[in-house]
Every structure is written in structure tokens, then in C-alpha cells.
C-alpha positions as a Python dict, from the first residue, in 0.01 Angstrom:
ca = {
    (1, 'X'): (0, 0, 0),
    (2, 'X'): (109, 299, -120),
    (3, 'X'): (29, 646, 113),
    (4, 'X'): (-1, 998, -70),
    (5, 'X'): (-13, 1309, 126),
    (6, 'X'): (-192, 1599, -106),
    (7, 'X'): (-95, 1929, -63),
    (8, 'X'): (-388, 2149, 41),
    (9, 'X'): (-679, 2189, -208),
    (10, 'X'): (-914, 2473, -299),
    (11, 'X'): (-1161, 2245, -400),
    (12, 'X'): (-1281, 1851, -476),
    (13, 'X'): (-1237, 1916, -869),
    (14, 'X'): (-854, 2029, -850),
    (15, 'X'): (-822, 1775, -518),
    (16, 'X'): (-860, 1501, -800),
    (17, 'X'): (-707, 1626, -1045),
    (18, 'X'): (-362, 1616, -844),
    (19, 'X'): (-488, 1295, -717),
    (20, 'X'): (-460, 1168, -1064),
    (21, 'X'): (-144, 1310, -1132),
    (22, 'X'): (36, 1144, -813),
    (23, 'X'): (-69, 819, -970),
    (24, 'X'): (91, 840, -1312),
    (25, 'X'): (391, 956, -1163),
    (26, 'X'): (420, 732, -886),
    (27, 'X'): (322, 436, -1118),
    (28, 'X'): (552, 563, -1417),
    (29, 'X'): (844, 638, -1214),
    (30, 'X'): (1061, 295, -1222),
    (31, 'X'): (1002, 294, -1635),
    (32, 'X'): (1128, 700, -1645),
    (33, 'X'): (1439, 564, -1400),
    (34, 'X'): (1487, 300, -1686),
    (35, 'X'): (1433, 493, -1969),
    (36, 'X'): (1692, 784, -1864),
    (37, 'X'): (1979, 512, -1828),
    (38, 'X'): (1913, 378, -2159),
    (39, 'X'): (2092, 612, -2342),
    (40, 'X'): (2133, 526, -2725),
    (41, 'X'): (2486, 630, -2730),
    (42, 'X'): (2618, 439, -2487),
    (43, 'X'): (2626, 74, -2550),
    (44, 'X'): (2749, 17, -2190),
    (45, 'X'): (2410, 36, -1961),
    (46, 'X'): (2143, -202, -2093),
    (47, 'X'): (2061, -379, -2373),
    (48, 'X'): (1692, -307, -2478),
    (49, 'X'): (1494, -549, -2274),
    (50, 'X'): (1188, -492, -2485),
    (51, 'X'): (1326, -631, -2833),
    (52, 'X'): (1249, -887, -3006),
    (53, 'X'): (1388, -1192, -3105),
    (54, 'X'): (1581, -1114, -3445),
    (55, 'X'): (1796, -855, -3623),
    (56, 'X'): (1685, -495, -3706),
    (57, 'X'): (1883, -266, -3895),
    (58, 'X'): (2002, 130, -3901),
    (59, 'X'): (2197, 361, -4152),
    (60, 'X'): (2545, 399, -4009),
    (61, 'X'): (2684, 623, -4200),
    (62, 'X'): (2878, 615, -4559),
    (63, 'X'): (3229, 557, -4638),
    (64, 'X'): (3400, 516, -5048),
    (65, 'X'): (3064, 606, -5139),
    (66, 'X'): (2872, 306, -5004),
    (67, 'X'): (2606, 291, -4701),
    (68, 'X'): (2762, 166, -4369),
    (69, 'X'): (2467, -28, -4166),
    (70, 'X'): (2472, -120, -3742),
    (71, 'X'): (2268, -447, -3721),
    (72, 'X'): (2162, -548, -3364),
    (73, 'X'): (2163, -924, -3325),
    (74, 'X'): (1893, -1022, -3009),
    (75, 'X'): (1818, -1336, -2921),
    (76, 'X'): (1547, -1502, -2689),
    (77, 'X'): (1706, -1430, -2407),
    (78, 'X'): (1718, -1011, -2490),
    (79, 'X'): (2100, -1049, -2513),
    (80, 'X'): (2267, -842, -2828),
    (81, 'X'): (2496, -872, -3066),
    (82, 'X'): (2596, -538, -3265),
    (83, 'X'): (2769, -575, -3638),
    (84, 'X'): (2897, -300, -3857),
    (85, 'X'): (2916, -394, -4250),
    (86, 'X'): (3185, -154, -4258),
    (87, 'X'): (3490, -370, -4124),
    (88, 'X'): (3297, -680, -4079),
    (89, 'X'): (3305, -491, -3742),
    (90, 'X'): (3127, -651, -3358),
    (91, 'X'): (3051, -315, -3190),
    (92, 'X'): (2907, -445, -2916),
    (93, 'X'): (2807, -789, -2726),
    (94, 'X'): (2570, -706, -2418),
    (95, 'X'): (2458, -965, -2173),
    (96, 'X'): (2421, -954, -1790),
    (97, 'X'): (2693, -1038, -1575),
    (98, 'X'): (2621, -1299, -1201),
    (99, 'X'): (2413, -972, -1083),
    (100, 'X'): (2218, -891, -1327),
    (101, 'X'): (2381, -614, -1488),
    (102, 'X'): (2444, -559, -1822),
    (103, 'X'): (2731, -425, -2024),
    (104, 'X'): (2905, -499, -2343),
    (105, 'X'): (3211, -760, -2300),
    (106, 'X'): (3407, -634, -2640),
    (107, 'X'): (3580, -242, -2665),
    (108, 'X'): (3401, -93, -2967),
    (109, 'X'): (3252, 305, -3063),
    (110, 'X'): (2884, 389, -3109),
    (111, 'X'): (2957, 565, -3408),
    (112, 'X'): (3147, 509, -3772),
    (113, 'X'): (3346, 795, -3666),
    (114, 'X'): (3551, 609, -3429),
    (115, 'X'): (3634, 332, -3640),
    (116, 'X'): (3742, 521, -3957),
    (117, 'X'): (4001, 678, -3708),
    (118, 'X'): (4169, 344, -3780),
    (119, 'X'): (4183, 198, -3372),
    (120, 'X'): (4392, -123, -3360),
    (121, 'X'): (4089, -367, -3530),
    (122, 'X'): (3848, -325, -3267),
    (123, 'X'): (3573, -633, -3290),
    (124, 'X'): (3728, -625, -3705),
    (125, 'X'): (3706, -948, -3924),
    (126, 'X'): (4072, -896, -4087),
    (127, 'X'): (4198, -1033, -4425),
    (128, 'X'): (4303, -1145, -4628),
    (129, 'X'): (4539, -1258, -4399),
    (130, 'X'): (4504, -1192, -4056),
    (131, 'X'): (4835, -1199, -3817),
    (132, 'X'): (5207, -1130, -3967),
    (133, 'X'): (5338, -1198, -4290),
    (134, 'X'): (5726, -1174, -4283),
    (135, 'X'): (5924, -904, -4442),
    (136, 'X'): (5601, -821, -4640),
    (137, 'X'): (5635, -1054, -4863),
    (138, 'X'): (5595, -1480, -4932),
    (139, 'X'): (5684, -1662, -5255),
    (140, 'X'): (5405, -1872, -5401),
    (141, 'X'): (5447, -2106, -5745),
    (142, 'X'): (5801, -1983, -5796),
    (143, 'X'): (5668, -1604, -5782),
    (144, 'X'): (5759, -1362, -5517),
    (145, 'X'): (5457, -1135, -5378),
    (146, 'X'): (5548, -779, -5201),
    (147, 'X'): (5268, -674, -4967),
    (148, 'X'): (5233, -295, -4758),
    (149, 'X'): (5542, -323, -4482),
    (150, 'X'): (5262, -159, -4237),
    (151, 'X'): (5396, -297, -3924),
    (152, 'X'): (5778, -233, -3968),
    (153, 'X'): (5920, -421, -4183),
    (154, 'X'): (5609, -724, -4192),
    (155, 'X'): (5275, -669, -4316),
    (156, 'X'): (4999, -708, -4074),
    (157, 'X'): (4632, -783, -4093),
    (158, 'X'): (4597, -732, -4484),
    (159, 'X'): (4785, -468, -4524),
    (160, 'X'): (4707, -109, -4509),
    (161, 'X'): (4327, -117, -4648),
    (162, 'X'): (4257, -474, -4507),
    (163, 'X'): (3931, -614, -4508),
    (164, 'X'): (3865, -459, -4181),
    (165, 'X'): (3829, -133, -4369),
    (166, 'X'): (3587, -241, -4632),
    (167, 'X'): (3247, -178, -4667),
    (168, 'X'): (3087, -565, -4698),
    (169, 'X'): (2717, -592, -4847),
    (170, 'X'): (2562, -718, -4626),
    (171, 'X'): (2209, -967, -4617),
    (172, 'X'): (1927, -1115, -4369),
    (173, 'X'): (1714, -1437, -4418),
    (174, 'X'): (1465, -1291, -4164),
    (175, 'X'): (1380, -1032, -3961),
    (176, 'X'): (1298, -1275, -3618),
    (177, 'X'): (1660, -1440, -3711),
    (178, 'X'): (1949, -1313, -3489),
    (179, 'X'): (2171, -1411, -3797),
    (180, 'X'): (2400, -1168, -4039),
    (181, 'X'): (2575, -1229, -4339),
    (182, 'X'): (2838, -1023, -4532),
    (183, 'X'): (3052, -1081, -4829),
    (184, 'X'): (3350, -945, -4980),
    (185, 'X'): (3486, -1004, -5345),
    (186, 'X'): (3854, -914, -5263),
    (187, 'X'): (4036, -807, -5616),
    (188, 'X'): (4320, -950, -5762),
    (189, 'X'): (4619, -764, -5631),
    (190, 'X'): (4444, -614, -5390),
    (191, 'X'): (4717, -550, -5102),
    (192, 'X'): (4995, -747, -5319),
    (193, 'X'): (4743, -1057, -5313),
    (194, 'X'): (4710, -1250, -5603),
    (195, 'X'): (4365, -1408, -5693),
    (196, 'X'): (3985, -1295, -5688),
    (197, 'X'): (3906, -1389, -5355),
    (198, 'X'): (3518, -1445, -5259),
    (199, 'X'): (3454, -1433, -4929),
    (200, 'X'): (3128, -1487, -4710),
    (201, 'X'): (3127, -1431, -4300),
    (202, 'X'): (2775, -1545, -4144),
    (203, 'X'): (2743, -1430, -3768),
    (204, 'X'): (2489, -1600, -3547),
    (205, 'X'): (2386, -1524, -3220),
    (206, 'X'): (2172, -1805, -3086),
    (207, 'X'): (1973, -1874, -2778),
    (208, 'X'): (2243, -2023, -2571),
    (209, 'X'): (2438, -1693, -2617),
    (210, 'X'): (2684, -1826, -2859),
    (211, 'X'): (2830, -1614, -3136),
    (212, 'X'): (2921, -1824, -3453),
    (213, 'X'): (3110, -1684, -3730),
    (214, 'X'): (3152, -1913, -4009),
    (215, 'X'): (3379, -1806, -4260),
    (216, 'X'): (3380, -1964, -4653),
    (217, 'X'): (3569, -1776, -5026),
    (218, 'X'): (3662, -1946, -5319),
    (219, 'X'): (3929, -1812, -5548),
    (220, 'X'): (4041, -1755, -5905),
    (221, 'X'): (4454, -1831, -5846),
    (222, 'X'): (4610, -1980, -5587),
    (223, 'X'): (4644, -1740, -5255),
    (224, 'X'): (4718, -1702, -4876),
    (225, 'X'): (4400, -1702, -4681),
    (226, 'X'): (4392, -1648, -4287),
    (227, 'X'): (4034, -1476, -4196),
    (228, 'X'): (3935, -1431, -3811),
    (229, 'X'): (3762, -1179, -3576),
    (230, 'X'): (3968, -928, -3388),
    (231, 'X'): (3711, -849, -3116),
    (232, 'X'): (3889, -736, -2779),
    (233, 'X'): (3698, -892, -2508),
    (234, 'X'): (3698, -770, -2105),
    (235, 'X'): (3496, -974, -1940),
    (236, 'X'): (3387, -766, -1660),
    (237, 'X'): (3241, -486, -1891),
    (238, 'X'): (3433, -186, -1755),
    (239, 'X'): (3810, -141, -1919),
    (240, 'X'): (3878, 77, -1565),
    (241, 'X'): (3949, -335, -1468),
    (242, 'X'): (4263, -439, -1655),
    (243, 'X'): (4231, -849, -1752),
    (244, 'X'): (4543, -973, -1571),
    (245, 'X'): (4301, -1110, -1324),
    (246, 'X'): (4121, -1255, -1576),
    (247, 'X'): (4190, -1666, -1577),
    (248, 'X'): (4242, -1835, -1868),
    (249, 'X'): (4300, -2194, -2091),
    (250, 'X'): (4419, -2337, -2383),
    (251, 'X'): (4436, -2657, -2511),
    (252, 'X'): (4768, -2650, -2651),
    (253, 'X'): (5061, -2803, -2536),
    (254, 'X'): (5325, -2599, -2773),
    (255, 'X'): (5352, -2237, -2937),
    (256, 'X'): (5521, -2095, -3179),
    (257, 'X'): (5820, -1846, -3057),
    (258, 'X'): (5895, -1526, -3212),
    (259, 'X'): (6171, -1263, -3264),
    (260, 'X'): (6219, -919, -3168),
    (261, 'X'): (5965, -826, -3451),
    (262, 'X'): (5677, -1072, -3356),
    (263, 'X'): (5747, -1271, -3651),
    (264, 'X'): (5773, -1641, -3576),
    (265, 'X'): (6099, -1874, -3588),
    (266, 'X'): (5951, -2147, -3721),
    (267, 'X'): (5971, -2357, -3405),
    (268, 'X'): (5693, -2544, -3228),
    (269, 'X'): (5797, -2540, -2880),
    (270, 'X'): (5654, -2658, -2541),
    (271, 'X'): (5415, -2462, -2334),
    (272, 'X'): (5529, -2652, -2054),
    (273, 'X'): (5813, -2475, -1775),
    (274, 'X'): (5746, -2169, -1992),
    (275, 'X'): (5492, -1842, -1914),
    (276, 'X'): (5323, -1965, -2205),
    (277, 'X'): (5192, -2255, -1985),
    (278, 'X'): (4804, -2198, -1992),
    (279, 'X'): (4721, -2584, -1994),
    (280, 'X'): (4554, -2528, -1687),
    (281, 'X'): (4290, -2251, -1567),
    (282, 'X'): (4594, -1939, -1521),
    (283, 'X'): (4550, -1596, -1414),
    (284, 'X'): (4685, -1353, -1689),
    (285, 'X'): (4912, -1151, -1489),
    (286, 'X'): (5081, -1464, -1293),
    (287, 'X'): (5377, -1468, -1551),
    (288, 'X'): (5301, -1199, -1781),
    (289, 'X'): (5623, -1011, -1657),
    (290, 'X'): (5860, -1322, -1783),
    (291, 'X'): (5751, -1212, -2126),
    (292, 'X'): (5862, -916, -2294),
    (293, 'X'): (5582, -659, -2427),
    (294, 'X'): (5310, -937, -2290),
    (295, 'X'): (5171, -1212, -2466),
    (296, 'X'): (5120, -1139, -2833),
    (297, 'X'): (5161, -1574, -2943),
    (298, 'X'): (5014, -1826, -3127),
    (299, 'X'): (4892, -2099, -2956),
    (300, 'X'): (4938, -2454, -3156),
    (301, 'X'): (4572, -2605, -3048),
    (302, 'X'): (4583, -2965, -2971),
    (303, 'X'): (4287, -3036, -3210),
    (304, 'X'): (4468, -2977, -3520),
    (305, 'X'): (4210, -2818, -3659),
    (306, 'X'): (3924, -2949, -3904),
    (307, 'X'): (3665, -3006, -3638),
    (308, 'X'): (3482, -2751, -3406),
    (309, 'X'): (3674, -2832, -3103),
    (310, 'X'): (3724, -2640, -2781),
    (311, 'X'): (4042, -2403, -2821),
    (312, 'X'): (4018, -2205, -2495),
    (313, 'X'): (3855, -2063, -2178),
    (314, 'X'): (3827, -1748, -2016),
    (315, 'X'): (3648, -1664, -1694),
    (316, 'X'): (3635, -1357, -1458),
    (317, 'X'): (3512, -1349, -1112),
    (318, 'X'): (3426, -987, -1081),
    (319, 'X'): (3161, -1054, -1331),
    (320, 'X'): (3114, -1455, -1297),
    (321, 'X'): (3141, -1451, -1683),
    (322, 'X'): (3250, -1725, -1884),
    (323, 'X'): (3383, -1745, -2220),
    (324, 'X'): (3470, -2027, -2414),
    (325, 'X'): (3625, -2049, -2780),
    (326, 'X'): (3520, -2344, -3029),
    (327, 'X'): (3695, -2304, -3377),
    (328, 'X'): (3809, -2557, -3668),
    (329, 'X'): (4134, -2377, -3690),
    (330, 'X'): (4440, -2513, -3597),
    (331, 'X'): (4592, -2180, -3389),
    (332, 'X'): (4480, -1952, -3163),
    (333, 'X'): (4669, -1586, -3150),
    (334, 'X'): (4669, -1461, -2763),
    (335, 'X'): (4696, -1124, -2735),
    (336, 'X'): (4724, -896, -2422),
    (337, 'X'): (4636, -552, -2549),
    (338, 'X'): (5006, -454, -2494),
    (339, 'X'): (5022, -166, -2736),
    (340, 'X'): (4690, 8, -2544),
    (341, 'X'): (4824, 282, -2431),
    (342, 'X'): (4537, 468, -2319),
    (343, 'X'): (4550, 705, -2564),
    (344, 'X'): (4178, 564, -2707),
    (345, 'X'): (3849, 549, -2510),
    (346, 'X'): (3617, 309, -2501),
    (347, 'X'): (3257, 380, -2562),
    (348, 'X'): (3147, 449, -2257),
    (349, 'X'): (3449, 726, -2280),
    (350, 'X'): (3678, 548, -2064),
    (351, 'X'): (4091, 547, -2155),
    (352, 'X'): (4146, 171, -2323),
    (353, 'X'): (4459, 119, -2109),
    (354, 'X'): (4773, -194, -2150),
    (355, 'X'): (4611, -462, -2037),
    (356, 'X'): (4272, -400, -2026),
    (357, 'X'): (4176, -586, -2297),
    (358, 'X'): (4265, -905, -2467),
    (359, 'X'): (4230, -1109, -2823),
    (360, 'X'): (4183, -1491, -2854),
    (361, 'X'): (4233, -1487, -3222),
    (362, 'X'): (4113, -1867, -3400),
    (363, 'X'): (4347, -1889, -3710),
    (364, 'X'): (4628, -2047, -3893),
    (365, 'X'): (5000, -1985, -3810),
    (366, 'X'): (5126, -1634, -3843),
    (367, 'X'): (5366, -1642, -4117),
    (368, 'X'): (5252, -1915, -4303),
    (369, 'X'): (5314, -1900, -4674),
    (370, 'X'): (5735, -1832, -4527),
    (371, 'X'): (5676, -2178, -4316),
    (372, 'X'): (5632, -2472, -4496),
    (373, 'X'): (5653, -2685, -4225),
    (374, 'X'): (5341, -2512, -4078),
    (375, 'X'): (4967, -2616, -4141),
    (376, 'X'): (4918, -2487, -4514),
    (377, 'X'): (4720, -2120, -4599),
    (378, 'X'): (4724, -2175, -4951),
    (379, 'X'): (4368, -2169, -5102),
    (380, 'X'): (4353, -2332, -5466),
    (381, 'X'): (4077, -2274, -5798),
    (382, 'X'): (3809, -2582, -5744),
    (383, 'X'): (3863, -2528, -5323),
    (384, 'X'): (3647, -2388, -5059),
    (385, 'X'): (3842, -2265, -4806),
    (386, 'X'): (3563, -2312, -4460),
    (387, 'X'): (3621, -2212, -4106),
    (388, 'X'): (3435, -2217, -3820),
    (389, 'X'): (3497, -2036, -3483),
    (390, 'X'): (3211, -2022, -3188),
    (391, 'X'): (3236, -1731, -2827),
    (392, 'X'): (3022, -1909, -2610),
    (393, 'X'): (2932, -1698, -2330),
    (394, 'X'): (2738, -1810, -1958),
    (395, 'X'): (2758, -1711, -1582),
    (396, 'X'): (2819, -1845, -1337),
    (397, 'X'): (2800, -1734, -908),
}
């Protein structure tokens, strides 16, 4: 029972009047609280709990002359999934964390704006090959391809206009089905690639709050091909927390080393007596000091690759989050945000800081078409080249 004291009255007519007032705002208040802390711009306070199942699109913007697009991803459980065409790009992933509260797990902007200030990949799917290529440059069928040097002297992420700063088209099967797709028709010598690559990236958010991308091109000449998401994840949905507390593991028992410019030797060495020992559930920050820079490594997965297998875990107690990567690839690329220097915000206009963010990258071997001896890249006329990588994501207490 709820008691309202009326200021004094003239009469019965205005007495009721005010009566009626003191009941739509007493009754409307909780949904005005609400309503003022769902702010559009701010992907960091609540996903919209009154959504539907499905995908809804709005204009984004325009960039080289073509329409950029946000699509919101929501499945049953209200939970949302935000997707740029431009970049391939995850803006967003909201769910609520062991209290209820909701907040987006990946760094991302709420506008184009951000993103076309070229951030380090934020939530990008990069190509045409994702990771490092050596001294910009790999030899394929006895001809030597030069590719943008755009980290020093290596080329990184597909060069300097990778697929990460592309405008996809992009395509729904139905409005009540949390599912995206977006393809890309990369052309020859595009980036100092050879080949007409086609390429198609399906996200799919379902009930279970897991976030499939599955990946597919075909190609004209033989080419390099490494596709995966660079989505920055922080589990407990505020980047003021760094992720060295975060615990994580991999199934792999060996990684590949690298030299002083990231670019791997061309070993496959032993996780175990090493930092990179994350065989077993780890807290980032226990060794992170024995490694120089941070962890920036590939991770040889003990699957192989070929079959959706489970390639890591991360979990977070601040949050009771859980995250847990499934791919068909045969590496997985940790990375600890070490080149964050808090020179960026995030969008809730927070500094992005070393640390306070991380990147479990599903892939093939950096470096690939220079390593023979690793897992083969090379994507052939008549071949599909097919990858699948699922971000599960639960809570626990």
C-alpha cells in the first residue's frame, strides 16, 4: 500500500485532479528511472529489454561512397549482438553479468566515426590474412609477392586497407533471425594478393548466447588465406578493470616463438616450464612479466584443426562470466592488449589502457606461406576454403 499526502486543495475538482497526477507519476516512475539510463549512445548500460527476437537494422553512416549499416543481433534471451558492414566490425556484445547487470564484453565506438580513425581492429574481421606476414612478402608457385610493410618491416592484418576497412554488403534471411551475413569479393592484387578472392562471413547469435562466425571464399589463383575476428573482449564490462586477473586456458601443449619483430621462428615449442603454460585454468598476470611486451603468441591447439573443437577458456570473477572459444582452426593468437596505451576510449568514454583488454584470435600460423613446415594457408581454384569459430558466453555465481 502505497500512502499519498496531497498538498492542500481549494476544492474537490482540483483535489482530483492532483490525485490523478500522483498516480501516473508514482506508477511511471521505475520505467522513467529506466528509460533515462538507456541512453542510445552508450552501448554500456542495458541492452533493450523490450526487443524482439531477431535482427533490425540502421543507416550507419557512408564511407567510399557506399552505405555503412549497425545491425543489432537479439536473441530469446534479450541479449545483443551489434555488427557494422563496414569492417565486418562486432561493436558491441551485451549480456548480464552474475548480478544482473548488463554491459558490453568487447571495446568498440557507437559511431562510424571512431572506427574510420583506424583503432587497432576493434571487434574487425581482418583479411586477407590476418596476423604477420614476414618481411612483407611470401613466394608462391616460384613467384615472389610484395605486400604494404605496415607494421615495420612485416605486413599485418591485410595490409594497409585490409578487409577490416571495407564496406561488406551485407544480407538477412529474416527479420525474427538473430543471424548476419556479409561478403566481400577481394580483387586481384588487392594488397599485393594474387587471386579474386570471394569471401562470405555469417554471424549468429543463438539462444544459448553463442556467437558463430563461419567463414567460406573461393578463389580464381592460388592465394594465402587467414580470416578471423579481432574483437577485444573484457569480461567484466568496464576497461577501468585491466584483464590480468582474468583466468584463462588453452588446449595446446606448444607455441610458436617469435623474434624481436613478432614474426615467428619457425619452431613449435613446449608450453610446458614456460609463461606460455596456460594448460591449466591461469590468471593472466601470474607470468606476464617473464615475457617481454606481454603475450602477443600463437597458440598450436591440440585439435589440429578441421573439427569444431574447444580451443580455450576465459572466466572472470568480478563478473562470474564465462567465455569459451570453439573453432576448426588449428591456432589460436593470444593477445594482451600490450600496445593500449590509453591514448583511445572506449565507448562508454573510458581510456582503453595496457592490459585491459585481450584477443583470442582462432586462425592459422602467423607467417605461413614463409613456413612450410606449418599447417598450409594456400587456397587453390576448385577449393572452398571453410572455417568455423564459436564465443560461447554463460555465468556463473
Amino acid at each position: 500500500m502505497i500512502s499519498v499526502i496531497l498538498p492542500g486543495t481549494k476544492n474537490k475538482k482540483h483535489t482530483m485532479k492532483r490525485l490523478m497526477l500522483y498516480c501516473v507519476l508514482i506508477f511511471t516512475a521505475p520505467f522513467v528511472i529506466t528509460g533515462c539510463g538507456n541512453n542510445a549512445g552508450n552501448t554500456t548500460t542495458t541492452a533493450d529489454s523490450t526487443a524482439k527476437k531477431g535482427i533490425t537494422k540502421a543507416a550507419w553512416g557512408n564511407y567510399d561512397g557506399k552505405d555503412v549499416f549497425l545491425f543489432t543481433l537479439t536473441n530469446a534471451k534479450g541479449n545483443q549482438v551489434k555488427i557494422s558492414n563496414y569492417g565486418g566490425t562486432i561493436t558491441s556484445w551485451v549480456a548480464p553479468d552474475k548480478s544482473g547487470a548488463k554491459n558490453s564484453i568487447v571495446l568498440g565506438y557507437d559511431s562510424l566515426s571512431g572506427y574510420l580513425a583506424h583503432p587497432p581492429y576493434f571487434g574487425a574481421t581482418v583479411g586477407r590474412y590476418g596476423n604477420r606476414i614476414g618481411n612483407a612478402q611470401f613466394t608462391l608457385d616460384g613467384k615472389t609477392y610484395k605486400l604494404a610493410a605496415n607494421n615495420g618491416k612485416n605486413s599485418l592484418h591485410g595490409g594497409l586497407k585490409g578487409f577490416d576497412k571495407q564496406v561488406w554488403d551485407a544480407s538477412t534471411a529474416s527479420d525474427s533471425v538473430p543471424s548476419l551475413t556479409l561478403k566481400y569479393v577481394s580483387k586481384d592484387g588487392e594488397e599485393g594478393f594474387p587471386g579474386n578472392l570471394s569471401v562470405t562471413v555469417q554471424y549468429t547469435l543463438t539462444d544459448d548466447d553463442e556467437l558463430k562466425l563461419e567463414y567460406s571464399a573461393t578463389t580464381d589463383k592460388a592465394t594465402p588465406i587467414n580470416l578471423t575476428n579481432h574483437s577485444y573482449f573484457n569480461l567484466t564490462g568496464d576497461v577501468s578493470n585491466t584483464i590480468l586477473n582474468h583466468k584463462l586456458q588453452i588446449n595446446a601443449d606448444n607455441y610458436t616463438p617469435v623474434d624481436t619483430s613478432l614474426i615467428t621462428t619457425g619452431v613449435i615449442a613446449p608450453v610446458k616450464g614456460t609463461p606460455f603454460d596456460f594448460t591449466t585454468p591461469t590468471a593472466i598476470g601470474t607470468r606476464i612479466d617473464l615475457v617481454k611486451g606481454g603475450y602477443d603468441h600463437n597458440f598450436v591447439l591440440n585439435s589440429k584443426g578441421g573439427t569444431l573443437q574447444q580451443a580455450a577458456t576465459l572466466t572472470d570473477s568480478v563478473s562470474g562470466r564465462k567465455l569459451e572459444a570453439f573453432t576448426t582452426e588449428p591456432g589460436l593468437q593470444f593477445y594482451t592488449g600490450n600496445f593500449l596505451d590509453g591514448s583511445l576510449t572506449n565507448h562508454d568514454g573510458k581510456a582503453i589502457k595496457q592490459h585491459t583488454a585481450l584477443c583470442m584470435e582462432t586462425q592459422h600460423f602467423p607467417d605461413s606461406p614463409n613456413k612450410p613446415q606449418f599447417p598450409s594457408c594456400i587456397l587453390k581454384p576448385g577449393e572452398t576454403y571453410h572455417t568455423v569459430t564459436v564465443y560461447k558466453l554463460s555465468v556463473g555465481q
